[in-house]
C-alpha positions in Angstrom: 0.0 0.0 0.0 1.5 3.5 -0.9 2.2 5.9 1.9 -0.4 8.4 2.3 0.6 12.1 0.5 1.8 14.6 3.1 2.2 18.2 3.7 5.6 17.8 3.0 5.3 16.3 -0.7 3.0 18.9 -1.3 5.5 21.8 -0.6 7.8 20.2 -2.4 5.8 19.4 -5.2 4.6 23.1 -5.5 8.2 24.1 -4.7 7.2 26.3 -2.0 7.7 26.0 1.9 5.5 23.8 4.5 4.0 27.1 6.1 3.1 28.2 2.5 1.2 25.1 2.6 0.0 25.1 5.4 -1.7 29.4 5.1 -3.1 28.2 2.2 -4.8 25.2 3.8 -6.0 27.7 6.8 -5.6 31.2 6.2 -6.3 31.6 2.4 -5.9 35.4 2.6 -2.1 35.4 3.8 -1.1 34.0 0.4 -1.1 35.6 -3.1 -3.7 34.4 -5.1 -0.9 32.8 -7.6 1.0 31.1 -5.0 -2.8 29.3 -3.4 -4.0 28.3 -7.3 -0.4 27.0 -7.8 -0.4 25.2 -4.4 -4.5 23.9 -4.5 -3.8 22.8 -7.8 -0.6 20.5 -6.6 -3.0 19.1 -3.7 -5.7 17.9 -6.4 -3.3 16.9 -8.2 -1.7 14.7 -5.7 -4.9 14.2 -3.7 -3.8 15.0 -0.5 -6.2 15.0 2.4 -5.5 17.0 5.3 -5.5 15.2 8.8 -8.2 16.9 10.8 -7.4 15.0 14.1 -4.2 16.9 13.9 -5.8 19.9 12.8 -8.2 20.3 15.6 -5.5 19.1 18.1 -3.2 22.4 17.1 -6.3 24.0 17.2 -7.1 22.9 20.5 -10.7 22.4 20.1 -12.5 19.5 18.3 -15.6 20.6 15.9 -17.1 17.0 16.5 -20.2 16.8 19.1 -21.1 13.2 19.7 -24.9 12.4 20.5 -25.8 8.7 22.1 -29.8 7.9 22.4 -31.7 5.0 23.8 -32.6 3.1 20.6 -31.5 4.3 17.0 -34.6 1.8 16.1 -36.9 4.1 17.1 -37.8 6.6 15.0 -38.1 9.4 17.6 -34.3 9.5 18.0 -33.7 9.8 14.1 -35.6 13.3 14.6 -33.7 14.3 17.2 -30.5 13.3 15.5 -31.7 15.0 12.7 -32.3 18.6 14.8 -29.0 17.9 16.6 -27.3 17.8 13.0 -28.9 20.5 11.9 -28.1 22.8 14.2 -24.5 20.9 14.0 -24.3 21.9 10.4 -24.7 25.2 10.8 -21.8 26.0 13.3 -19.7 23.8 10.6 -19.5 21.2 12.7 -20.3 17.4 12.6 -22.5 15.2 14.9 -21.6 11.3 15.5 -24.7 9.6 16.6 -24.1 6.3 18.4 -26.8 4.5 20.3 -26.7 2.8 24.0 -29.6 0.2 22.8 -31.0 1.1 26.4 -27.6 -0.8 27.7 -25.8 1.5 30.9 -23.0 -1.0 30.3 -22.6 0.5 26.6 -23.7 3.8 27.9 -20.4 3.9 29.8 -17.9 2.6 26.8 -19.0 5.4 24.8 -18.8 7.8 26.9 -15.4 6.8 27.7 -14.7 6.7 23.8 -16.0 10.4 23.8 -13.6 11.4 26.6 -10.6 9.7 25.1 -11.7 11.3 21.5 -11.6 14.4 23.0 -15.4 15.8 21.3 -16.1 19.3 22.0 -19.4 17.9 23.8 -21.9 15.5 24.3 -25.8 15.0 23.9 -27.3 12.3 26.0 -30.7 10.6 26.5 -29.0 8.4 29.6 -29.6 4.6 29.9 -28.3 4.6 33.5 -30.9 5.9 35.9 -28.0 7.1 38.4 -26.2 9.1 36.3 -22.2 7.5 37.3 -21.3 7.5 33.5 -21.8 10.9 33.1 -18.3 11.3 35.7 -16.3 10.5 33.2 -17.0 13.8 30.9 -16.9 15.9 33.4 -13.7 14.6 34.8 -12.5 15.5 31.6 -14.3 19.2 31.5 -16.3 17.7 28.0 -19.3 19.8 28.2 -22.8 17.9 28.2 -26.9 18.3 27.0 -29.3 15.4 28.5 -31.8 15.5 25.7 -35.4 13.6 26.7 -34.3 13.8 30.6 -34.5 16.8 32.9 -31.3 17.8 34.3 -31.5 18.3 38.4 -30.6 21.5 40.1 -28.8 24.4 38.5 -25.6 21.9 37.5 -26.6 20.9 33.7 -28.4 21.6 30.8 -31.0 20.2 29.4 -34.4 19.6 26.7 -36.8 17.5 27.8 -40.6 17.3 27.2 -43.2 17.9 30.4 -44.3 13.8 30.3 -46.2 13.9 32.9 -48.6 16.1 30.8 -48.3 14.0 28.1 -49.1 10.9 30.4 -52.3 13.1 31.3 -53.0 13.8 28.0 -53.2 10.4 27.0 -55.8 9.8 29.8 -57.8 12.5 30.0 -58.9 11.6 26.2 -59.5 7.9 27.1 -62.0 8.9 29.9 -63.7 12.2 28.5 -64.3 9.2 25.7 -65.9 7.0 28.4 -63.2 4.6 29.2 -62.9 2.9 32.9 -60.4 0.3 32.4 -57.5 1.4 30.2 -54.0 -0.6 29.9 -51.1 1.4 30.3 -48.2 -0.6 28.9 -45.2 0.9 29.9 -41.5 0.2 29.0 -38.4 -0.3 31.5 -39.8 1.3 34.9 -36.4 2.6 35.7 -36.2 5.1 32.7 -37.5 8.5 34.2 -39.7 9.7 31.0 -41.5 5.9 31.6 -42.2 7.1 35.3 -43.5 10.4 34.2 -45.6 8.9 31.8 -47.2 6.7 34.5 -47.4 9.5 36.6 -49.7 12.0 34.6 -52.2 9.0 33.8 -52.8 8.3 37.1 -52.9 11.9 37.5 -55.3 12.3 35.4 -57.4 9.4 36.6 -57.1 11.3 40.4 -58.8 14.4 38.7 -61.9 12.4 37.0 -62.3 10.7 40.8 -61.9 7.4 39.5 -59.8 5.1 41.2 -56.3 4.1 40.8 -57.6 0.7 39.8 -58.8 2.3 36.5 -55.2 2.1 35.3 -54.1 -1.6 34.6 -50.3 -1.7 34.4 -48.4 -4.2 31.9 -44.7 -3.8 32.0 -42.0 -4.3 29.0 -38.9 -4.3 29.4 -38.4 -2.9 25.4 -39.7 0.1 23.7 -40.0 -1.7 20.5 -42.5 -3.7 18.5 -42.0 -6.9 19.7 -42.6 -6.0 23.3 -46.1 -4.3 22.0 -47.0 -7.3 20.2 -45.9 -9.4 23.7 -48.1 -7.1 25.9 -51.1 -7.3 23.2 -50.7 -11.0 23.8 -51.0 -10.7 27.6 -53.6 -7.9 27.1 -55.9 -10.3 25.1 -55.3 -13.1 28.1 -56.9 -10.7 30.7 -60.5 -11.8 32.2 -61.4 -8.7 32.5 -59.9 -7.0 29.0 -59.5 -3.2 28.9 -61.2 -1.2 26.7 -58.1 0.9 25.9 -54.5 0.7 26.1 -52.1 3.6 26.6 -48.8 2.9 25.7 -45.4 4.2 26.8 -44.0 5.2 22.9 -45.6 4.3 19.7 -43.5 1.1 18.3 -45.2 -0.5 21.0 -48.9 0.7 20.4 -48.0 -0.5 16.7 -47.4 -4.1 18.3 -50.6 -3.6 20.4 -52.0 -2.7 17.2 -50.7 -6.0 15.4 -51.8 -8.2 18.2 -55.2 -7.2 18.2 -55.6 -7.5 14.6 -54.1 -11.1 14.2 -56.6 -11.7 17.0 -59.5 -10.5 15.2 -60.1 -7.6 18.2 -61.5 -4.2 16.3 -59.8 -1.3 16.5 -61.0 0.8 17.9 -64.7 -0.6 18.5 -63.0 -3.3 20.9 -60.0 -1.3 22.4 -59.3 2.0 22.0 -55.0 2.6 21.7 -52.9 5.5 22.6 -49.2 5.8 21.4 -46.6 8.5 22.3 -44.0 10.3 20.3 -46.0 10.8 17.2 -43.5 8.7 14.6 -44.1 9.0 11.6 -45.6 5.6 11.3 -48.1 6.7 13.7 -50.3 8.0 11.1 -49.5 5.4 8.5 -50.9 2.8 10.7 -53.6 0.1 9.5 -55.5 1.7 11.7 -53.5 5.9 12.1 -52.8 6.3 15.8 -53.6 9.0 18.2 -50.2 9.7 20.1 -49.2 12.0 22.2 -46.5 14.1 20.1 -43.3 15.4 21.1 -41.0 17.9 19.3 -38.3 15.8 18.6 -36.1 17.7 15.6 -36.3 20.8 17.9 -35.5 18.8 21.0 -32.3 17.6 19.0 -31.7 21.3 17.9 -32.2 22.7 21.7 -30.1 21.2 22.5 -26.9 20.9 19.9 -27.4 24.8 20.5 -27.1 24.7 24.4 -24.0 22.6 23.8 -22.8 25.3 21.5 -23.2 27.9 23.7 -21.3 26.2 26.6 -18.7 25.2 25.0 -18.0 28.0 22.2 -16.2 31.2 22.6 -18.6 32.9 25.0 -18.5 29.6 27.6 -17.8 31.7 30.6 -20.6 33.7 30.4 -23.0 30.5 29.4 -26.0 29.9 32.3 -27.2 26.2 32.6 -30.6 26.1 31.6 -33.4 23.1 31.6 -36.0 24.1 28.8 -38.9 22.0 29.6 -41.0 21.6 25.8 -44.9 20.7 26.1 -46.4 17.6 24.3 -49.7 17.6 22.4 -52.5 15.0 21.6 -52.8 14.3 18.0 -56.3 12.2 17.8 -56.7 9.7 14.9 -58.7 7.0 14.0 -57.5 4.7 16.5 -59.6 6.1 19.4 -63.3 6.6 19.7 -66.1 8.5 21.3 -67.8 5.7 23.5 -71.5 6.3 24.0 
């Protein structure tokens, strides 16, 4: 394999010195126009590729951000990702997205991989509930955004979306439409926005005076199809069947979904479902889901800009902040008035 082209060959090529080179490369404007064509056209002509790992480490700063979400299957984080790149873009830098699969065990490599890589800072939805991996950045002074997770106290930033209002969304709608047994089929209990969630239905259950029973719990341990279609299964075995299911995101209401069709239940005559996030699949559903919506693209922008704040030019004078967005209930076909 031939060595890679360097610096060097290229100021020897263009017969002029390594710092000639290296202005042109960097500070365009310090060179006479004759000398950068003479010198760009010796780099395409040898196609030299400049190292940016050295670059940014003479520069001192990286202009990579890294972002690491919960599940990369799941729709919801591809709009996030997508905000958080866009907002990337247009400082001119680049976002690696990398996903924990839920995993605090491959939470915590990465993180280490982002400390050792040196980003300029990291977005995180975390996996681990206690919030240990996150010592490793800021042993290392790597600025960080928790994106889909309050921050505590005055210590972080971070852009999350009020779920227990979303969780009371989601319930009020069931009841105002004359529901008195609805499923809410939750995912991993320790993940905080799964808690929340919980939290407003039975909140909103409180304020109709019903009774706590009203809300008949079925846990997952995945946020993903299969665990809908799993719970659907278990949800069909129930003497006394709901007559709606509320479900922690919307892969699994589309596994609900699937169950109840491949068992002949009507949707939503027979049961009544209620997803959250607002994927797009949610509306190209056999049967287009109402789901509680959340702004993921600007989520993922919010935050890429927070992260740019802190750690750009004017960090000293950045203030943590923890913008809290609000969800809203987008009904489809998949629920019903009841009368």
């Amino acid at each position: 394999m031939a060595n890679p082209v360097g610096m060097k060959d290229v100021a020897r090529a263009a017969g002029v010195s390594m710092g000639t080179v290296s202005n042109v490369l960097n500070r365009p404007e310090l060179v006479s126009p004759e000398t950068r064509d003479q010198v760009q056209l010796v780099i395409r002509r040898l196609g030299y590729v400049r190292s940016e790992s050295a670059r940014q480490l003479r520069a001192g700063q990286s202009r990579l951000l890294a972002l690491l979400v919960l599940d990369m299957g799941n729709p919801f984080f591809v709009d996030v990702a997508r905000g958080a790149g866009r907002a990337g873009q247009h400082a001119e830098l680049g976002v690696m997205v990398c996903n924990s699969d839920q995993s605090p065990g491959t939470e915590a490599d990465y993180l280490e991989m982002f400390a050792e890589q040196r980003v300029r800072g990291v977005l995180v939805t975390p996996a681990d509930s206690t919030g240990r991996s996150l010592e490793v950045l800021r042993r290392h002074d790597i600025p960080f955004v928790l994106v889909d997770r309050q921050a505590q106290g005055a210590h972080g930033c971070s852009v999350s979306v009020d779920d227990v209002a979303g969780g009371a969304l989601a319930l009020r709608h069931l009841i105002a439409a004359g529901h008195r047994s609805i499923a809410y089929v939750s995912g991993p209990p320790e993940l905080a926005q799964i808690r929340d969630r919980r939290n407003g239905a039975l909140q909103a259950v409180a304020e109709a005076g019903l009774p706590a029973e009203t809300l008949v719990e079925l846990t997952t341990q995945r946020l993903d199809v299969a665990a809908g279609r799993d719970a659907g299964a278990r949800l069909l075995g129930l003497a006394n069947r709901p007559t709606a299911a509320f479900t922690a995101n919307d892969l699994i209401a589309l596994g609900v979904l699937q169950a109840m069709f491949a068992a002949g239940v009507r949707v939503p005559e027979d049961i009544a479902i209620v997803g959250y996030d607002d994927i797009e699949f949610a509306a190209a559903a056999a049967v287009p889901l109402t789901s509680v919506r959340q702004p993921a693209e600007a989520m993922g922008a919010l935050a890429a800009e927070l992260l740019l704040e802190e750690s750009g030019d004017q960090a000293e004078a950045h203030r943590h902040r923890q913008v809290v967005l609000q969800p809203e209930l987008v009904v489809r076909a998949s629920t019903m008035v009841r009368r």
